[in-house]
VOGU-3710 file (C-alpha; in Angstrom, 3 decimals, decimal comma):
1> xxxxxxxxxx> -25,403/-48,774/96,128  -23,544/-47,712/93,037  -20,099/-45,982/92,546  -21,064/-42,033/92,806  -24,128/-42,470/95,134  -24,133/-39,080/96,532  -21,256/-37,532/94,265  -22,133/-34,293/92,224  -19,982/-33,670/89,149  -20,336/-31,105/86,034
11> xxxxxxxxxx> -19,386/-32,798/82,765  -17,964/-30,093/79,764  -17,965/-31,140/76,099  -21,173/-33,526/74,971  -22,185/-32,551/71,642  -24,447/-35,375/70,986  -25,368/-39,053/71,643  -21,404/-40,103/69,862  -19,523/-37,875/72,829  -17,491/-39,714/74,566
21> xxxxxxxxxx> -18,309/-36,948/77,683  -21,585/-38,558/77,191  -20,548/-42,139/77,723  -19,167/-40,829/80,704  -22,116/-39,593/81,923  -24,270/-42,249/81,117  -21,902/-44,429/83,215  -21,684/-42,646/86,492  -25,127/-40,961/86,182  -25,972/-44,772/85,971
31> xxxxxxxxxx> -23,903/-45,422/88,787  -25,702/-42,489/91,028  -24,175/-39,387/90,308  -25,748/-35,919/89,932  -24,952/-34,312/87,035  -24,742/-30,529/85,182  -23,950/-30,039/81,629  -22,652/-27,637/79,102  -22,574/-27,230/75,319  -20,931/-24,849/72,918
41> xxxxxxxxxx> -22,500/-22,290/72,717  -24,950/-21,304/69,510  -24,273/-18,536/66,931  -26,757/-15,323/67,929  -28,229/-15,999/64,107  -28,848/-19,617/65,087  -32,794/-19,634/65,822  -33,104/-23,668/65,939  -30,308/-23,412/68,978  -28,464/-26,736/67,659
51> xxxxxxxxxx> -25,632/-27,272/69,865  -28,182/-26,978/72,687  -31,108/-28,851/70,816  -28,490/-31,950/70,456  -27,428/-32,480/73,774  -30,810/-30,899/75,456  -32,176/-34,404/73,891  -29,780/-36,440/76,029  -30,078/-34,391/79,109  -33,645/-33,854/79,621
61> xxxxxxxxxx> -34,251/-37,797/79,419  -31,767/-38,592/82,200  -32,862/-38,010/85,662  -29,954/-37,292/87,376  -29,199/-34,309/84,904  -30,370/-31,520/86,791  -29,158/-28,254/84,402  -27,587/-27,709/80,673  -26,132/-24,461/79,866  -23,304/-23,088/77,313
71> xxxxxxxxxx> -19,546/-22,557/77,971  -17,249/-20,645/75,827  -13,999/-21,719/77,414  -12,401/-19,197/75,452  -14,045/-16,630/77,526  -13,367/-16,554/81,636  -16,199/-14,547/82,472  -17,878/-17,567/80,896  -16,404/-20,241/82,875  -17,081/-18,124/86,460
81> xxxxxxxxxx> -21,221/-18,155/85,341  -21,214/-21,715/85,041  -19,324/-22,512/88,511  -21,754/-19,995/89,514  -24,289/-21,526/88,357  -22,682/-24,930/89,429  -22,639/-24,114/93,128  -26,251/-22,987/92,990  -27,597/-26,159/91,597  -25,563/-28,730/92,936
91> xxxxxxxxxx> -23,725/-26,830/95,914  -20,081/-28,629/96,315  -18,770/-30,785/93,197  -16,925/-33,988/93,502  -15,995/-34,170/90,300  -15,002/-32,458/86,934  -14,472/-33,742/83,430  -13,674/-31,291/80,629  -14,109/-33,109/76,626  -13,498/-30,126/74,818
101> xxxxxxxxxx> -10,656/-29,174/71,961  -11,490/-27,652/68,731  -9,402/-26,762/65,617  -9,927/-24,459/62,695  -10,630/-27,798/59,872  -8,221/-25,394/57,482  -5,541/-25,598/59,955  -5,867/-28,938/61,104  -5,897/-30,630/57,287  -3,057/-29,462/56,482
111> xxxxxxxxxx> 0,655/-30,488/57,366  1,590/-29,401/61,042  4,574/-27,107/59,277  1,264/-25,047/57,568  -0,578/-24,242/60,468  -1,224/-20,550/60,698  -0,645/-18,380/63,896  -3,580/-17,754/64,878  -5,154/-21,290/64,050  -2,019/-22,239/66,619
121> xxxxxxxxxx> -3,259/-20,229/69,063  -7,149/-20,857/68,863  -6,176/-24,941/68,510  -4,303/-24,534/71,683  -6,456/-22,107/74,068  -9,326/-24,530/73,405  -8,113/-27,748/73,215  -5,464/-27,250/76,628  -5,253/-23,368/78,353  -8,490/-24,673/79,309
131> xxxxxxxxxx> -8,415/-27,692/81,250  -6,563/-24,852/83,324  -9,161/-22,113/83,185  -12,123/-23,839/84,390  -9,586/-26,181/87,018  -8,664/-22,651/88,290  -12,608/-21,596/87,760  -14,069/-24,344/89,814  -11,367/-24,084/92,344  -13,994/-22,651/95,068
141> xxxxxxxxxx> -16,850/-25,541/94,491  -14,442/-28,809/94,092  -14,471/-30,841/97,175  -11,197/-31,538/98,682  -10,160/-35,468/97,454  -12,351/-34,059/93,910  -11,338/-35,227/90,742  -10,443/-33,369/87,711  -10,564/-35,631/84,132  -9,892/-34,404/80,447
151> xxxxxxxxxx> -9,736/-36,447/77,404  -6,336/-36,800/75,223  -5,217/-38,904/72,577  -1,930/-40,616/71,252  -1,082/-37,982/68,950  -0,071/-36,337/72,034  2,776/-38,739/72,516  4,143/-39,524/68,985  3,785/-38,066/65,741  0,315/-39,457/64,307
161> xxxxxxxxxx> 0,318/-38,472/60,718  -3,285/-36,474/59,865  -3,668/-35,876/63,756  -1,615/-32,485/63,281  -2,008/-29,661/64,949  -4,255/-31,062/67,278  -1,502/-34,015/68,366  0,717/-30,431/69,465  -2,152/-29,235/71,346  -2,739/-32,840/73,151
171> xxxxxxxxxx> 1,132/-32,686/74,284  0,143/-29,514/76,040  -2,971/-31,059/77,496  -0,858/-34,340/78,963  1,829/-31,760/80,665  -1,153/-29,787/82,106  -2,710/-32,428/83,189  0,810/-33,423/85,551  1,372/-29,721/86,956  -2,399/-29,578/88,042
181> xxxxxxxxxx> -2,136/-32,698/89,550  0,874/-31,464/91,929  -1,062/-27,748/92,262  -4,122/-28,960/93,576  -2,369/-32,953/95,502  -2,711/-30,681/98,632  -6,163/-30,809/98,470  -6,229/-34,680/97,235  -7,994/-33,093/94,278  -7,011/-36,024/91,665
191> xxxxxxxxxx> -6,058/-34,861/87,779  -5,936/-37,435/84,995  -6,647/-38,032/82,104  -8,439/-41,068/79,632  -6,330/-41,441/76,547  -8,831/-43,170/73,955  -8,376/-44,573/70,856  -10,225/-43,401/67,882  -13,994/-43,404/68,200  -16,344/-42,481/65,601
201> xxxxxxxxxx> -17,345/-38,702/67,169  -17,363/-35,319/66,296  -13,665/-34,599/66,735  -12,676/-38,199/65,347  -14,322/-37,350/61,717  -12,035/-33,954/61,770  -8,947/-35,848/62,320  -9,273/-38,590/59,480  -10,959/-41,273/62,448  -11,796/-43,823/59,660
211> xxxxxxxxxx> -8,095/-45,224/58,550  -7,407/-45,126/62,117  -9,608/-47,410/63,163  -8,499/-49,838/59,837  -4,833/-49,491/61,596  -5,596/-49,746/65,417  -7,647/-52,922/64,450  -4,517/-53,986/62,436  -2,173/-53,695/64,822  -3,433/-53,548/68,430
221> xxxxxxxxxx> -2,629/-56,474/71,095  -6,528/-56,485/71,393  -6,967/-56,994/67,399  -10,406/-54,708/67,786  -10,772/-50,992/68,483  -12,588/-50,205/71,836  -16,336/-48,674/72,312  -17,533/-45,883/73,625  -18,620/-48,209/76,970  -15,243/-49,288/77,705
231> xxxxxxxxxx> -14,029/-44,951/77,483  -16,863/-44,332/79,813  -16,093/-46,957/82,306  -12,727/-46,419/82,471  -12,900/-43,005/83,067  -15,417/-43,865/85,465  -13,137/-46,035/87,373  -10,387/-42,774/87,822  -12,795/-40,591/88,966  -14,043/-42,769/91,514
241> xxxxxxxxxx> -12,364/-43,129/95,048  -11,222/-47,155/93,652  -8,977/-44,763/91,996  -7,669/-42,395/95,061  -4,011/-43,121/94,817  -4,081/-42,431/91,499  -3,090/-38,707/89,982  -1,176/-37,085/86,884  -1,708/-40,228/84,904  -2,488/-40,868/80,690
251> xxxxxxxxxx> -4,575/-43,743/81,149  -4,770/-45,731/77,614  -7,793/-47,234/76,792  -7,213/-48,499/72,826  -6,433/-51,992/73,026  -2,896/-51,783/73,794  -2,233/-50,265/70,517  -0,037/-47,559/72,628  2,789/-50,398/73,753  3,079/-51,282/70,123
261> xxxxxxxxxx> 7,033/-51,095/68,707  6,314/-52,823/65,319  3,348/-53,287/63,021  2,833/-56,657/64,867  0,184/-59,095/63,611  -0,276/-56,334/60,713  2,990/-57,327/59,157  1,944/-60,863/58,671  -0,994/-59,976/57,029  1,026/-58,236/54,771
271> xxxxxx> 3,842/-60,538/54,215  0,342/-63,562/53,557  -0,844/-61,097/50,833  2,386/-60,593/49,091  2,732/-64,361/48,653  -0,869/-65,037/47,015
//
């Protein structure tokens, strides 16, 4: 019997086969769970339907996916369809994991000082007002002792040069992430979230995802970056009930490159090459 036998979940935010809301999926889908999808939604002028087309590939091989339809978190009338929609399919959900923040590229290349207003305010409604829109959204078909799980990153914590605007926005996330935790611990509803390292996805190649992964290989404990398996099981394990004491947390999965207070193992490579 596997981990989510019986367990109903909607996953927000694959955009292809390099998602890490897709590793997720594969994992507890694997592990028994019944699952409904979103993607971002296509532009009206769009006839080939990409964003759909992408992940439609994923979905409509995997059993246990059982609807895909878009979400523009930006708009709430949005989010309400797809609980509606939600509740219809799969009745009560026991779980809910939102992979979703997005950046205008012009805003996030440049120096955090440059950002524009409304770049600002776009970065942030996507990448953290809504965790909180479709929490409060899906309010009515969560199952008490549900869990709620969003993806963040380092940047959120310290100052990751390149990471930008997006590192503000991921702040924001982390502090959501602790006052929906004590809004909904009445209901045992569990909020957490998976802080990966850099992966090679969508959002990694905005953010400059190749030197990070020189560096994190450089410098973490692990001396490796992690894979897309060890996100997806990890996150797995939170929102399963091995996890049920567990809420508000910034679970690290990147090799231990987040204890880090020195270059460590880095700086003897260094100090080897500047003696040959």
């Amino acid at each position: 019997m596997g981990l989510f036998e019986g367990k109903k979940g909607l996953i927000l935010g694959v955009a292809n086969d390099h998602s890490l809301a897709w590793a997720i999926a594969q994992f507890v889908m694997a592990e028994g769970a019944v699952c409904g999808f979103t993607h971002l939604p296509d532009r009206p002028d769009d006839e080939r339907q990409r964003n759909r087309r992408r992940v439609a590939l994923l979905t409509d091989a995997a059993p246990n996916a059982k609807f895909l339809m878009p979400l523009d978190v930006s708009n709430d009338e949005d989010s309400r369809t797809v609980m509606k929609r939600t509740g219809e399919e799969l009745g009560k959900i026991d779980f809910l994991v939102h992979s979703i923040a997005f950046a205008p590229l012009e805003d996030l290349k440049v120096n955090t000082i440059e950002c524009s207003r409304e770049g600002f305010k776009l970065a942030m409604e996507i990448s953290a007002f809504s965790l909180m829109a479709v929490a409060n959204a899906a309010r009515d078909i969560l199952n008490d002792k549900g869990n709620i799980l969003t993806m963040t990153y380092f940047g959120g914590e310290r100052a990751v040069p390149g990471y930008n605007v997006m590192g503000v926005c991921k702040a924001a996330l982390d502090s959501i992430v602790k006052y929906l935790a004590f809004d909904l611990g009445p209901r045992q509803i569990r909020v957490n979230a998976v802080s990966a390292g850099p992966m090679r996805t969508l959002a990694g190649r905005g953010a400059g995802v190749d030197d990070m992964l020189i560096l994190y290989e450089a410098m973490a404990p692990l001396g490796r970056n992690v894979t897309h398996e060890e996100v997806g099981q990890t996150a797995g394990f939170l929102l399963s009930d091995m996890a049920s004491g567990i809420t508000g947390e910034i679970l690290h999965v990147d090799g231990g490159y987040n204890i880090m207070g020195s270059p460590g193992r880095m700086l003897d490579k260094y100090r080897d090459q500047m003696k040959a």
